[in-house]
SETITOR-878790 format. One record per residue (C-alpha): residue number from 1; residue in one letter; z negated, x, y. Coordinates in steps of 0.2 Angstrom, whole numbers, plus 2048, in hexadecimal, padded with zeros to 3 digits. Layout:
BEGIN
+------+-------+-----+-----+-----+
! nulo ! guvex !  pz !  px !  py !
+------+-------+-----+-----+-----+
!  NUM !     A !   Z !   X !   Y !
...
+------+-------+-----+-----+-----+
***
This chain:
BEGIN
+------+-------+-----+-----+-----+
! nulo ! guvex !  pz !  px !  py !
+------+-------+-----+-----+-----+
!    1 !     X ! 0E3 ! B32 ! 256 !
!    2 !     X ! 0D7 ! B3F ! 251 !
!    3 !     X ! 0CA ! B38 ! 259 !
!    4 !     X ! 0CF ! B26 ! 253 !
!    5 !     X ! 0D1 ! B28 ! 241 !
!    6 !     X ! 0BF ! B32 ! 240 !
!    7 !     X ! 0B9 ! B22 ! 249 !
!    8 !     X ! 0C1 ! B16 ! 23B !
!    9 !     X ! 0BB ! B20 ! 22E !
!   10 !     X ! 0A6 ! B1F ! 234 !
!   11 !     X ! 0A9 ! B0B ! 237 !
!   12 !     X ! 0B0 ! B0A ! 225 !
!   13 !     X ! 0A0 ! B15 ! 21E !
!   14 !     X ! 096 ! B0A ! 226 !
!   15 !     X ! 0A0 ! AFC ! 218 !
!   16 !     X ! 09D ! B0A ! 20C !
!   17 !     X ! 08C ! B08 ! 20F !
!   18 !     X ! 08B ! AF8 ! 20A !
!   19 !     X ! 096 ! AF8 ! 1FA !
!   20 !     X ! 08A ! B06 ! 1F6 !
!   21 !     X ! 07A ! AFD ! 1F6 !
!   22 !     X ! 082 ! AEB ! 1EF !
!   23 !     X ! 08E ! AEE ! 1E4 !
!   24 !     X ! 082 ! AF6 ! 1D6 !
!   25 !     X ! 077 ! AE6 ! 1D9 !
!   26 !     X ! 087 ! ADB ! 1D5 !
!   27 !     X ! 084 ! AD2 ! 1E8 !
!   28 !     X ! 091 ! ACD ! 1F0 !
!   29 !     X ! 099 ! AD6 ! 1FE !
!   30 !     X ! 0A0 ! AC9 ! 208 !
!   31 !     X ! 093 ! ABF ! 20F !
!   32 !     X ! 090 ! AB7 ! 221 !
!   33 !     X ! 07F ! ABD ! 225 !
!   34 !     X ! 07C ! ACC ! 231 !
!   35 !     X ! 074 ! ADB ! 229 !
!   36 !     X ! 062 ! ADA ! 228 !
!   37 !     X ! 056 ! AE8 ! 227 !
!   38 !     X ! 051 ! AEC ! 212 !
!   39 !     X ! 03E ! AED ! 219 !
!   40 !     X ! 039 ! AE1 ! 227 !
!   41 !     X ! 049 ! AD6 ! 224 !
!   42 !     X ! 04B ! AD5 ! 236 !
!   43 !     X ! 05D ! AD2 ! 239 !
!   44 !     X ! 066 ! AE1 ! 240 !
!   45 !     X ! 06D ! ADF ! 252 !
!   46 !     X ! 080 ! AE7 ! 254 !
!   47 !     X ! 079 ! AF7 ! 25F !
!   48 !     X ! 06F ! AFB ! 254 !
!   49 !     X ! 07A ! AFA ! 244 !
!   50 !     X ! 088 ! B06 ! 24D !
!   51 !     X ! 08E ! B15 ! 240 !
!   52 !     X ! 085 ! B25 ! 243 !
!   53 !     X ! 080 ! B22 ! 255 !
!   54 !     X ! 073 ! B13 ! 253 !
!   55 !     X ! 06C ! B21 ! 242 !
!   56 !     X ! 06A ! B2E ! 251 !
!   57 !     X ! 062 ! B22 ! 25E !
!   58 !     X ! 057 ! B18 ! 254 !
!   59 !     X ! 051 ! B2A ! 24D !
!   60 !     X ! 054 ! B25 ! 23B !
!   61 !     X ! 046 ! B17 ! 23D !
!   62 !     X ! 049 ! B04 ! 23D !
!   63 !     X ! 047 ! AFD ! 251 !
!   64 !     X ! 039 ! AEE ! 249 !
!   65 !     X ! 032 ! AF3 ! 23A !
!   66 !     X ! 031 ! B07 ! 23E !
!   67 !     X ! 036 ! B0B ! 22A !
!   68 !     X ! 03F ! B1A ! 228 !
!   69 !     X ! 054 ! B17 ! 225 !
!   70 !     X ! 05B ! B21 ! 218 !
!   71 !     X ! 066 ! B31 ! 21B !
!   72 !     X ! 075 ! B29 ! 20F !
!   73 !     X ! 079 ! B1D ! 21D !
!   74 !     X ! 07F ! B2A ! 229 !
!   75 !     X ! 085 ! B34 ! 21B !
!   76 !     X ! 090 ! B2B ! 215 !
!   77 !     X ! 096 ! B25 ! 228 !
!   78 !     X ! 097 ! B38 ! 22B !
!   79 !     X ! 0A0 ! B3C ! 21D !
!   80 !     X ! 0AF ! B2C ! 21D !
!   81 !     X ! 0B1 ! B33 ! 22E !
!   82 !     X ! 0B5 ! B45 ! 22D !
!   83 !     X ! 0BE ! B41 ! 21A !
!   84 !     X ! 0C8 ! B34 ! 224 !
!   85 !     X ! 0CC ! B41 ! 233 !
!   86 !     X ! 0CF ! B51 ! 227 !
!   87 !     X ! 0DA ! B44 ! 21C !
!   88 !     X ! 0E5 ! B40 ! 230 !
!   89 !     X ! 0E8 ! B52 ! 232 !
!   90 !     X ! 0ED ! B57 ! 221 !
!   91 !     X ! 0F9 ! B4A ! 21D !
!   92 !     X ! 0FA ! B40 ! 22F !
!   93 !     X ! 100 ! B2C ! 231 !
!   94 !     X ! 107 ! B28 ! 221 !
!   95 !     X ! 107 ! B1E ! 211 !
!   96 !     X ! 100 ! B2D ! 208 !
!   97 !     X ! 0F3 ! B2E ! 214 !
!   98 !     X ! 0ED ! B1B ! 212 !
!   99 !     X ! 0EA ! B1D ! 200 !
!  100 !     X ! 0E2 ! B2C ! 1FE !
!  101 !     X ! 0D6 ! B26 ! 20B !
!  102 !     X ! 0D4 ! B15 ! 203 !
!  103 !     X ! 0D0 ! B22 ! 1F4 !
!  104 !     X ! 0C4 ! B2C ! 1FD !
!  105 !     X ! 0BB ! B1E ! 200 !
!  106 !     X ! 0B8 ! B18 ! 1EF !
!  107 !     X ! 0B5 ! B29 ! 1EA !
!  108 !     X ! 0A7 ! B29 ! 1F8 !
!  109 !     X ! 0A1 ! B18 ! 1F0 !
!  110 !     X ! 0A1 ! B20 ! 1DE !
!  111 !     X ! 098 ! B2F ! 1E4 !
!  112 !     X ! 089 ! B27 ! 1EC !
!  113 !     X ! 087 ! B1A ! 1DE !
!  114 !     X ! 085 ! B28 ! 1D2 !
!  115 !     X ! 078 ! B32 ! 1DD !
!  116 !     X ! 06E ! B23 ! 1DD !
!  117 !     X ! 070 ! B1B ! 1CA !
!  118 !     X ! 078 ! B28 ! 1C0 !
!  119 !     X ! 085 ! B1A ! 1BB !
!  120 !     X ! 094 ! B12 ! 1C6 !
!  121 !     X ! 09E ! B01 ! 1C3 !
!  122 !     X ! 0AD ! B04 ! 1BA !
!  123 !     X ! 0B9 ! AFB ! 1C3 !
!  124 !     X ! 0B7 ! B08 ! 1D1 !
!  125 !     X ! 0BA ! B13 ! 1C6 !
!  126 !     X ! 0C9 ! B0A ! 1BF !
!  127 !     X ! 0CF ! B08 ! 1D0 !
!  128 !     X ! 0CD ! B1B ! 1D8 !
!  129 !     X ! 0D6 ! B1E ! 1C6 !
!  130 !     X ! 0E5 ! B13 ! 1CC !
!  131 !     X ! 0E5 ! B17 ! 1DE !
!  132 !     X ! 0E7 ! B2A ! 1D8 !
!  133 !     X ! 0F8 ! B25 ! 1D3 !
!  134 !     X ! 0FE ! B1E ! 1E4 !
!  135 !     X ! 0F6 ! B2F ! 1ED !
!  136 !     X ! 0FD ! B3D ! 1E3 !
!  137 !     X ! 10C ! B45 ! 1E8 !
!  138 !     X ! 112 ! B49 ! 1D4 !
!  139 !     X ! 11E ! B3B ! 1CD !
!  140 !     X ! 116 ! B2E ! 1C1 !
!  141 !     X ! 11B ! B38 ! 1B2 !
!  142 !     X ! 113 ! B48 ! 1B7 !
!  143 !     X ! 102 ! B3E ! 1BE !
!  144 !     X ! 101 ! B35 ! 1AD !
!  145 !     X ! 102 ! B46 ! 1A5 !
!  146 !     X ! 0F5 ! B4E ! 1B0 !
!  147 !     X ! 0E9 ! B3F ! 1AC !
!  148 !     X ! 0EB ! B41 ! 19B !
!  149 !     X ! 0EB ! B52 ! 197 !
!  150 !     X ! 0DC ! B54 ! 1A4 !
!  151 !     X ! 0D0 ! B44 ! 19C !
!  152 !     X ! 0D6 ! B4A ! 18C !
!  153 !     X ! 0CE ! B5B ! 18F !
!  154 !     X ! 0C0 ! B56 ! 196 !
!  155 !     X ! 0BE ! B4A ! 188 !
!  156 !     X ! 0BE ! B5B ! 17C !
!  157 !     X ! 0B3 ! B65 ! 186 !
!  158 !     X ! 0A5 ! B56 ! 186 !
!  159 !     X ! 0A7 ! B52 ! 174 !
!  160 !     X ! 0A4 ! B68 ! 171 !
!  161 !     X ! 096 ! B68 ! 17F !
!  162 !     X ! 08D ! B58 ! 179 !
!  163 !     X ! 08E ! B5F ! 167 !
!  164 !     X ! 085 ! B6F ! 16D !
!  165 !     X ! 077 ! B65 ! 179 !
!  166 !     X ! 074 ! B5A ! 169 !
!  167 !     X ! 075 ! B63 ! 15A !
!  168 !     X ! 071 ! B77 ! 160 !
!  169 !     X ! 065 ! B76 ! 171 !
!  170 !     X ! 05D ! B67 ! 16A !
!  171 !     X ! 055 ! B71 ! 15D !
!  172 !     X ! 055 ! B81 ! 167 !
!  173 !     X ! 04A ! B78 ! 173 !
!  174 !     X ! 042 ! B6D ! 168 !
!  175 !     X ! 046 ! B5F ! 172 !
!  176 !     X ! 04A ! B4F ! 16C !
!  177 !     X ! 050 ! B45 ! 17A !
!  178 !     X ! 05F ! B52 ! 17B !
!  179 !     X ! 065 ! B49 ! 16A !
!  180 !     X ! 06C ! B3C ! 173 !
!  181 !     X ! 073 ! B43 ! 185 !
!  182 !     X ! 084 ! B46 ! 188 !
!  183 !     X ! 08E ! B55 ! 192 !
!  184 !     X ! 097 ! B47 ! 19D !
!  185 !     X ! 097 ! B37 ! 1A1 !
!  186 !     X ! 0A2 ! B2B ! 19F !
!  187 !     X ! 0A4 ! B29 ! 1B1 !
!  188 !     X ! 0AA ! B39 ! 1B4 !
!  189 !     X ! 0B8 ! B3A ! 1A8 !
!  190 !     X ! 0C5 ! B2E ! 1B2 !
!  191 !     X ! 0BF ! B38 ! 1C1 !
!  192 !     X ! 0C7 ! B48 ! 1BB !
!  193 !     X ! 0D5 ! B3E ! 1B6 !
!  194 !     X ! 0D8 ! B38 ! 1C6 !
!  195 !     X ! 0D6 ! B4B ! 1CB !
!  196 !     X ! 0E4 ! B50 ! 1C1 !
!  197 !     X ! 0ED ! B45 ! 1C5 !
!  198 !     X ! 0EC ! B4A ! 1DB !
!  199 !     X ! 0E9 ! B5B ! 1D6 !
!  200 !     X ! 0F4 ! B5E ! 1C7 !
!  201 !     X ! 0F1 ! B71 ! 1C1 !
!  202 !     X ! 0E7 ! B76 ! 1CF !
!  203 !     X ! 0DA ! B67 ! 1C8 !
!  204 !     X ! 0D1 ! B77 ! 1BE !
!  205 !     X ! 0CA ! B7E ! 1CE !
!  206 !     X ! 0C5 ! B6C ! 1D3 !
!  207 !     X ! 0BA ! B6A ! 1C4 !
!  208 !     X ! 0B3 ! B7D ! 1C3 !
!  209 !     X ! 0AF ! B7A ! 1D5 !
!  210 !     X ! 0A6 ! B6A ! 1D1 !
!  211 !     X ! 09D ! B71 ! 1C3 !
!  212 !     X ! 095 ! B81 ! 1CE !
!  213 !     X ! 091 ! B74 ! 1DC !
!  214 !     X ! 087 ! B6B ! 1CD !
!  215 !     X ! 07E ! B7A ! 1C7 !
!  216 !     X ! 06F ! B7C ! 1D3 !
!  217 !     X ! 06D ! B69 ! 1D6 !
!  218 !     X ! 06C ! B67 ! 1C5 !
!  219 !     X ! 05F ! B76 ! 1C0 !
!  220 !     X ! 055 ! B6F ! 1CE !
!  221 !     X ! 056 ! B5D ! 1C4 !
!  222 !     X ! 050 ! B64 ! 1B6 !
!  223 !     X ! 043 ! B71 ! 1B9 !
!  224 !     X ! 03D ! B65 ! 1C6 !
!  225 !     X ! 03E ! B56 ! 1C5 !
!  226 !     X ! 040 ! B58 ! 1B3 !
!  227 !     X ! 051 ! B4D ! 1B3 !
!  228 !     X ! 05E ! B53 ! 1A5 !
!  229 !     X ! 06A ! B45 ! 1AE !
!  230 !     X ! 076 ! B4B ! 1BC !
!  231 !     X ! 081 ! B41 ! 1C2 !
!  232 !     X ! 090 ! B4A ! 1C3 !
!  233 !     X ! 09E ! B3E ! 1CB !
!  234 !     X ! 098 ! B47 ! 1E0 !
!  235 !     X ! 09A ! B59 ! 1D9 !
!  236 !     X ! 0AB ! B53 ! 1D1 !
!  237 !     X ! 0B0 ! B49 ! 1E3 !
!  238 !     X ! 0A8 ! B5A ! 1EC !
!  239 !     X ! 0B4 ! B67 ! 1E1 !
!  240 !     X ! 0C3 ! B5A ! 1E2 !
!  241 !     X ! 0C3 ! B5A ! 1F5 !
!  242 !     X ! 0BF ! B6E ! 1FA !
!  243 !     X ! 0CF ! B71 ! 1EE !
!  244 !     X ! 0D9 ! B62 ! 1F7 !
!  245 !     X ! 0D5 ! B69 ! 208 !
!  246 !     X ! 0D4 ! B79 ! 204 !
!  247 !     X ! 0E1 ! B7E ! 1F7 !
!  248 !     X ! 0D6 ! B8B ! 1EE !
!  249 !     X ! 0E2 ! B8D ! 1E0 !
!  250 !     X ! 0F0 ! B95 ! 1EC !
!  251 !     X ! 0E2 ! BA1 ! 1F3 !
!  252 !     X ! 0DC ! BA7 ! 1E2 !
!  253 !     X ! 0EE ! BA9 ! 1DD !
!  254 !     X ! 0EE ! BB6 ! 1EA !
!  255 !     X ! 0E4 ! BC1 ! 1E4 !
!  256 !     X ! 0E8 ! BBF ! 1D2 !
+------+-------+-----+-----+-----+
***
């Protein structure tokens, strides 16, 4: 079962894939055509489109046109497969374990979406927001309370933040594009909603996490590339899932 569920998990990347690269384009998804190469159009025979394997043989290069395939499409393979097999053997075969693998996958979807165009569709986050709900092991009233007290502070701490970017390291820096960028997007506020409400308390370290994954990623942005725009949505699934798996908060308490 091991084995199988890590197996299910890169065939659904490969799907992730292709909600990835069509869903920001609004294309649809459900189409009758074989996958065709982005460069040569050559449409893609079925060895050649196998998750991870066909990536290693073809040695990251298309069989016709020779162009280089990009990493993301055996990262995101990669990664649905050992999230689906980490999911197995923390919660085995059971309802919780289909929706917070179903939740995983959009959360892989958001993740990559934001990498690429620093903005994601709102329905997915509307419906990793729901899904959060079905996945958490708190009762309704508790998760409700998480999401709220956690948006709600987040909401505080951009408005504080954003004040400070605006009004104090604008003019510090003499910068006037700062006058108009904000601490957070709107993106990632039902994301650490939807951390609450999984995470309940323990949600803090999530988002702590998150922001010290952020910090090198973005100075390198920055300094150079000379980006001011992180997209913050990966470090938030990145922090959410080393506390899910690893329970951090139940570590540190042991020290303190």
């Amino acid at each position: 079962m091991e084995v199988f569920s890590f197996i299910f998990g890169i065939c659904i990347g490969s799907f992730l894939n292709v909600l990835i690269i069509k869903l920001p384009k609004n294309e649809s998804i459900f189409t009758k055509t074989r996958s065709k190469c982005p460069s040569c159009n050559h449409t893609i025979l079925w060895y050649h489109n196998i998750p991870l394997f066909s990536y290693l043989f073809l040695k990251a290069h298309c069989a016709y046109c020779g162009v280089k395939i990009s990493f993301q499409y055996f990262l995101v393979e990669l990664l649905s497969g050992i999230i689906t097999l980490l999911l197995f053997l923390k919660l085995g075969l059971n309802l919780e374990f289909v929706f917070v693998m179903i939740l995983s996958y959009v959360l892989i979807v958001l993740s990559f979406i934001d990498l690429k165009y620093k903005a994601v569709p709102d329905y997915l986050l509307l419906v990793a927001l729901i899904l959060s709900f079905f996945a958490t092991n708190f009762s309704m009233t508790e998760a409700f309370y998480n999401a709220f007290l956690f948006s709600g502070a987040v909401v505080l701490l951009n408005f504080v933040i954003t004040f400070y970017i605006q009004n104090i390291k604008s003019k510090l820096l003499k910068d006037e594009s700062l006058k108009t960028q904000e601490a957070l997007g709107e993106g990632d506020i039902p994301i650490i909603a939807m951390i609450g409400v999984i995470l309940g308390d323990a949600g803090v370290f999530a988002i702590f996490l998150a922001a010290f994954f952020a910090i090198i990623p973005a100075i390198y942005s920055n300094i150079i590339k000379k980006d001011i725009q992180t997209p913050f949505i990966p470090y938030l699934v990145l922090g959410f899932y080393t506390e899910y798996f690893f329970n951090l908060k139940t570590f540190i308490k042991v020290f303190f």
